[in-house]
N, C-alpha and C positions, 0 to 999 in steps of 0.2 A: 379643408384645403387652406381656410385661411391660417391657421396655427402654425401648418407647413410652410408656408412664405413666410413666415414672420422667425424662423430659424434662420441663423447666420449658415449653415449648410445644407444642403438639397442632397437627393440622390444622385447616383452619378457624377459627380459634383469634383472635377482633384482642388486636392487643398494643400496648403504648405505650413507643418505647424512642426513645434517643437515637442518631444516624448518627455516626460517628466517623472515616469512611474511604469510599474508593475501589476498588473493585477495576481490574484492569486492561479491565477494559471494560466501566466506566464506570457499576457498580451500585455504590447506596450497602452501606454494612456497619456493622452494628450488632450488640448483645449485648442480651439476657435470662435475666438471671442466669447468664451467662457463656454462654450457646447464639449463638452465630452465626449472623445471618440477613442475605442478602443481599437490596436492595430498588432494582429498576430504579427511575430515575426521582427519588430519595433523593439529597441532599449532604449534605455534611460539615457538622456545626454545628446540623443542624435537628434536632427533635422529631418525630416523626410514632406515626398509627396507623395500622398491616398490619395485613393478613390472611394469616395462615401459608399457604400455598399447600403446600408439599412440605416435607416433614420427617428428614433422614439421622441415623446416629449423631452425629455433631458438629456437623453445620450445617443453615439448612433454606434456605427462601425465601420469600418474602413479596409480598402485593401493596400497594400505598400505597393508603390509605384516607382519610386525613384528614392536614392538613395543622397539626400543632399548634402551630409553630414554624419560619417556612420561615426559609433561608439571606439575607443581605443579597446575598450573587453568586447568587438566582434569580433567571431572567430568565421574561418570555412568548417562547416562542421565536418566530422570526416564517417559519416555515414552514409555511401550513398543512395540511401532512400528514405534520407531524412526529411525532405520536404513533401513527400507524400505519406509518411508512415505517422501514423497517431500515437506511438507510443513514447516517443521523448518531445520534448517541446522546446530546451533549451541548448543543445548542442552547441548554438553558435553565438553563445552568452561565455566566455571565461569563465575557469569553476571559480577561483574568487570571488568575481562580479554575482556564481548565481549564492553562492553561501553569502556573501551580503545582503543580496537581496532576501532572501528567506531569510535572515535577520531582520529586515526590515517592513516584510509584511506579517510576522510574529505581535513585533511592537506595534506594527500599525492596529491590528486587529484587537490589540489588547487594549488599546489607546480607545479608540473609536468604538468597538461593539461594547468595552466590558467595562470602559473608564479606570484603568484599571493604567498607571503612572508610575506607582509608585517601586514598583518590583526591579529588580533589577535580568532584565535580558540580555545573556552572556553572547556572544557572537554565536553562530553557527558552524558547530563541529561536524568538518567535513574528513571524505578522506584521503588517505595520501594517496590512492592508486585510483578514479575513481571510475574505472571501465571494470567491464565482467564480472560484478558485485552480484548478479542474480542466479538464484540457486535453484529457481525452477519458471518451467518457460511454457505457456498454456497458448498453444499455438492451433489457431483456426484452419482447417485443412479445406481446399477448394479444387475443384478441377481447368484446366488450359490446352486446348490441341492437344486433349487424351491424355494428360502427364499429369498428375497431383502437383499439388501447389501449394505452401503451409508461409505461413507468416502472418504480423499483427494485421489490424486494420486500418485503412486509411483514417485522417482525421474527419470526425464524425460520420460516419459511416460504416458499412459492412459488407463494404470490397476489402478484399485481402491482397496485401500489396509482400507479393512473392520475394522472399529473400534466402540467402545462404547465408546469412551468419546476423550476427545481430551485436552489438559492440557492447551493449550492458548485459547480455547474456554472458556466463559460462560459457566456454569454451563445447566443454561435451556436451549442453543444450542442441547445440547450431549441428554438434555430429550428431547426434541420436533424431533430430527430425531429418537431416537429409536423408538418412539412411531410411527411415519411415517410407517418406518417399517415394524414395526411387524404390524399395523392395514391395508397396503396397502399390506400386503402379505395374510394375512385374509382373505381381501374383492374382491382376485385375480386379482390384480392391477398388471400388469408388466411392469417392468425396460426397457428402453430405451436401443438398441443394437445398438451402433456406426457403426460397419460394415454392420449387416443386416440392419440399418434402421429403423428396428419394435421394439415393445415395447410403452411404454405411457410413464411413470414418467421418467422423465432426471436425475432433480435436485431437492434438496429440500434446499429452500432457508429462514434461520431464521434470524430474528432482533429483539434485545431485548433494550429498553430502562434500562441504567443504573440507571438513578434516578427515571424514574416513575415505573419500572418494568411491561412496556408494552411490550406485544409478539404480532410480527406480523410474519404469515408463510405464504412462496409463494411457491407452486407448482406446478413447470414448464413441461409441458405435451406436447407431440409429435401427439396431436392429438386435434380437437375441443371440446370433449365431457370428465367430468372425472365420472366411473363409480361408482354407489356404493358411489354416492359425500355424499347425506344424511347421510350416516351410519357413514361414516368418517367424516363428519365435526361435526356429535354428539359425536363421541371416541374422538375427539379431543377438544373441549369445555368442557366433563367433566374431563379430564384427567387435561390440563394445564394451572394450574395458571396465571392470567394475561394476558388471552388468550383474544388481541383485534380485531383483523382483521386473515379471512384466505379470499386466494388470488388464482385463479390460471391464470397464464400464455401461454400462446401457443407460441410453440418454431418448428415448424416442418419441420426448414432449415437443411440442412449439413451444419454445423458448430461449433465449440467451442464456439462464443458466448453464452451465458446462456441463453438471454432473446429473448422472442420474441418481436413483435411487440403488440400483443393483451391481455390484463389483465383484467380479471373480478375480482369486490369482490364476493364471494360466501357465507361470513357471517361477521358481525361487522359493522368494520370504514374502510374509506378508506386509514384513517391514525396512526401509533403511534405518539407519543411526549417523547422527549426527551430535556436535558438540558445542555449546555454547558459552563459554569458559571452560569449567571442570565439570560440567552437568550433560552429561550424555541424553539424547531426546531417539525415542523411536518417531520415527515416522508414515505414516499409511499413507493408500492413497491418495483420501481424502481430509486428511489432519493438517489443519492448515499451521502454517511455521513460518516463522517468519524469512523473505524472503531476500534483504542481506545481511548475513549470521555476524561478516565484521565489522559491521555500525549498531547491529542488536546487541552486541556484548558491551558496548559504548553506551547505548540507550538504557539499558538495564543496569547496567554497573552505576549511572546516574541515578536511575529510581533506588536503587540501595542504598548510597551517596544520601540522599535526601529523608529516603525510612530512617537513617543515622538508628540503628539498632545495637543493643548489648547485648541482645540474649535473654534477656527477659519480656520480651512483649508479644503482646498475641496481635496479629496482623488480619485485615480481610483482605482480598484480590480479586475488586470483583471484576467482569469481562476475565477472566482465567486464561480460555482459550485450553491446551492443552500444557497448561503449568507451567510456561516458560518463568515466568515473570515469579510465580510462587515461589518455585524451587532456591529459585534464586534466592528471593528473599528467606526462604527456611534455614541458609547458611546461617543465619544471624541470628535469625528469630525464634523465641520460646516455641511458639503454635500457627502457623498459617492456615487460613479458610480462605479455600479457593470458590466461585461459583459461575458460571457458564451456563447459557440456554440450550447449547448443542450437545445430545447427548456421549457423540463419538468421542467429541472432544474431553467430554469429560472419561472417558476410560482411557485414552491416550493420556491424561493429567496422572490417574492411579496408576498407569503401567509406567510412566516414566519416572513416580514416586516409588515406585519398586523397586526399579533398575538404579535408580541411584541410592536405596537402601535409608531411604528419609522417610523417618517414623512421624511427625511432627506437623504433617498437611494432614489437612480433610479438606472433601471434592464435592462437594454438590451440582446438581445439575439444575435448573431454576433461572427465572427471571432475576437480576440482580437485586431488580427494585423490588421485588417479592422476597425472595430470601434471605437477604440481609435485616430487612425488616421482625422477620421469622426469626432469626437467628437473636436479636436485640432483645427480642419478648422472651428468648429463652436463659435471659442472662450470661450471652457472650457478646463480653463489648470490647470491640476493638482500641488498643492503640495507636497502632497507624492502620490506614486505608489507601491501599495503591488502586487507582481506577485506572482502563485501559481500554473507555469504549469504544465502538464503532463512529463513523463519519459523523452521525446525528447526536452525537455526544451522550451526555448522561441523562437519563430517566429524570422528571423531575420528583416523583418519590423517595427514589433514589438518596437525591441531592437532601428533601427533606431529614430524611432517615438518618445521615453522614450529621445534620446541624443537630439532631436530637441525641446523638450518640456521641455528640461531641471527641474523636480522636484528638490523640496531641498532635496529631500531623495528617496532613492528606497528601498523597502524592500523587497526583495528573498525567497520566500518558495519554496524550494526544496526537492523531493523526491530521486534525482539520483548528486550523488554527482559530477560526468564528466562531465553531460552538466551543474551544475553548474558554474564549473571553466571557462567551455568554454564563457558561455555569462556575466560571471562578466568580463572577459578578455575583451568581446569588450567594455561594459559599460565603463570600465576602459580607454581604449583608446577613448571613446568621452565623457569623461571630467570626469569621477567620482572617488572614491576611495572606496575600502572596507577597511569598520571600522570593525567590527566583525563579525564573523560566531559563533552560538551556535547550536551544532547536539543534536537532541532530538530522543530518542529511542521511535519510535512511535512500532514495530516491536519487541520486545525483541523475542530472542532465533532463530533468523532469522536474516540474510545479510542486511537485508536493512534498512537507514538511513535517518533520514529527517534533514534538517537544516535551520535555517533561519541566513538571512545573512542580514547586514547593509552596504547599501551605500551611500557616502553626494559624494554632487556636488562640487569640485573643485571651491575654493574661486576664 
């Protein structure tokens, strides 16, 4: 209790301070009398009054209570279920204000976790149009007064907060779940109950190709059998355009994961297609792709930019994923090694090498940091190395194995800009340098960052 007195703010507590920051998802950050409070919904530049909510040794939290001094980049956002829906966080930030700001928690993070000064951090490429950029929409299905109900989840939580359209979705996203809907409430289809267990429909899972304007719809069912399948996959073939594949799924674990292990096609293809330059991509149910195709050709076209390829070098890629990133670079490149721990993924990697008639990739399926390694022992040393881990960043094996094989380049795709810092930091200390970081808003109207980054080997 006494530690608690001896803090300049209490719980409950309103306060009047000024916002001087960002965190990386997208709460403003301020001081009172040097106490650190973090304040959803706060930007940079404004005055406000909180209410202390929670209180730690060094920081606390706060709720916005009054607005004393707002930002000239606040907007109204024009969502309205923006302030209960968990899935955007900065609507009501100016897209400018938030591409600076993700410019400047890039550097901060580079600064601060990796020490890392010296590089140069190019602004954040944002885009020109930056609504309806998502090309597949993994929508929670609930029940209301007998009528299904599908939308994100509120912030932190696992109320589903019901909407008809959704502003960073596709356009035929928002149509292929009404239609779900209202046709699965019809045909007395019911919603998945997290706590009781019971119910059938989870999720309703849409992908739309941006350039060929192919739909495919997966839905995920808490039971073997989906009823009334005929009646609905006829509503749904006459209703939507470009309707290629419906899909369902069995999911009848306790868990957040989405998917299950078992998927049937139930009518079509087992695939759409899609394009990401001049490289055609099949797409499955469950093949994850990336999710906006005109900031991923911007992102990729960067990591090429930075492999600076002739045509004679052999590449590795590891995190693969289903070849996007390979492919790409095979345009240029003598020989690319791709490698992924997901097996799907990796036949979606060879079938998309097929289809685009590229002799020149090998696919493994394996640990990165296992198989690369494997691959070093067998006398294939890469060139360049394009990484493109997960949130937790790179393997430290991994990281090893890249300083004993020394490439003339490393190229960094990063989604999480901290354990960026952290493993340029080690690269850094076995033998390399970053030359630039470029952040691209894959994500607009939302916290999150992607960047790729350039490293040469130490003359």
């Amino acid at each position: 209790m006494t530690k608690q007195l001896e803090l300049p703010v209490q719980k409950n507590e309103e306060v009047e301070f000024d916002i001087t920051g960002l965190t990386h998802e997208g709460d403003g950050v301020g001081k009172v009398e040097g106490f650190t409070l973090f304040v959803p919904q706060a930007l940079p530049g404004e005055r406000i009054k909180a209410k202390v909510l929670k209180v730690k040794k060094n920081y606390g939290y706060a709720k916005l209570v009054e607005m004393v001094e707002a930002s000239p980049d606040r907007l109204e956002p024009p969502c309205p279920v923006y302030h209960q829906c968990g899935g955007c966080s900065l609507q009501h930030v100016s897209y400018e204000e938030q591409l600076r700001q993700k410019t400047i928690i890039v550097q901060d993070n580079l600064k601060r976790l990796g020490n890392i000064e010296h590089a140069t951090v190019h602004p954040t490429l944002g885009m020109k149009d930056p609504w309806r950029y998502r090309n597949k929409a993994q929508v929670p299905i609930g029940e209301e007064e007998g009528g299904l109900i599908g939308g994100f989840y509120a912030q932190r939580s696992h109320r589903i907060i019901n909407m008809e359209s959704c502003l960073i979705q596709h356009e035929k996203n928002d149509e292929v779940i009404e239609l779900v809907k209202r046709a699965a409430s019809q045909l007395g289809i019911s919603a998945y109950n997290e706590q009781t267990r019971k119910g059938l429909l989870r999720h309703v899972v849409v992908k739309v190709g941006f350039k060929t304007g192919e739909v495919m719809v997966v839905l995920v069912i808490n039971g073997d059998k989906l009823p009334n399948q005929e009646e609905l996959v006829n509503q749904l073939t006459k209703k939507v355009d470009g309707l290629k594949s419906l899909a369902v799924n069995v999911n009848k674990k306790q868990t957040n994961v989405i998917f299950g292990d078992q998927t049937q096609i139930i009518w079509g293809e087992p695939y759409i297609y899609d394009y990401i330059g001049n490289i055609k991509f099949a797409i499955s149910p469950r093949s994850f792709y990336q999710v906006n195709p005109v900031q991923t050709e911007i992102l990729y076209g960067k990591a090429l930019e930075y492999a600076n390829l002739t045509g004679n070098e052999t590449v590795i890629d590891a995190y693969c994923g289903i070849g996007t990133i390979s492919l790409f670079l095979a345009q240029k490149a003598k020989h690319v090694y791709g490698v992924e721990i997901v097996p799907e993924a990796i036949a979606d990697a060879k079938r998309n090498a097929r289809l685009n008639v590229m002799e020149n990739v090998d696919f493994a399926v394996g640990e990165a940091e296992r198989i690369i390694p494997w691959w070093y022992a067998q006398g294939i040393k890469a060139d360049v190395v394009v990484v493109d881990p997960p949130r937790k960043g790179c393997d430290e094996t991994l990281l090893d194995t890249l300083i004993q094989m020394k490439p003339k380049r490393i190229v960094y795709v990063s989604c999480n800009p901290s354990t960026l810092a952290r493993d340029l930091q080690i690269l850094e200390a076995g033998g390399y340098v970053t030359k630039e970081v470029q952040p691209v808003d894959m994500f607009p109207h939302t916290f999150h960052v992607e960047s790729v980054a350039w490293l040469s080997l130490k003359e």
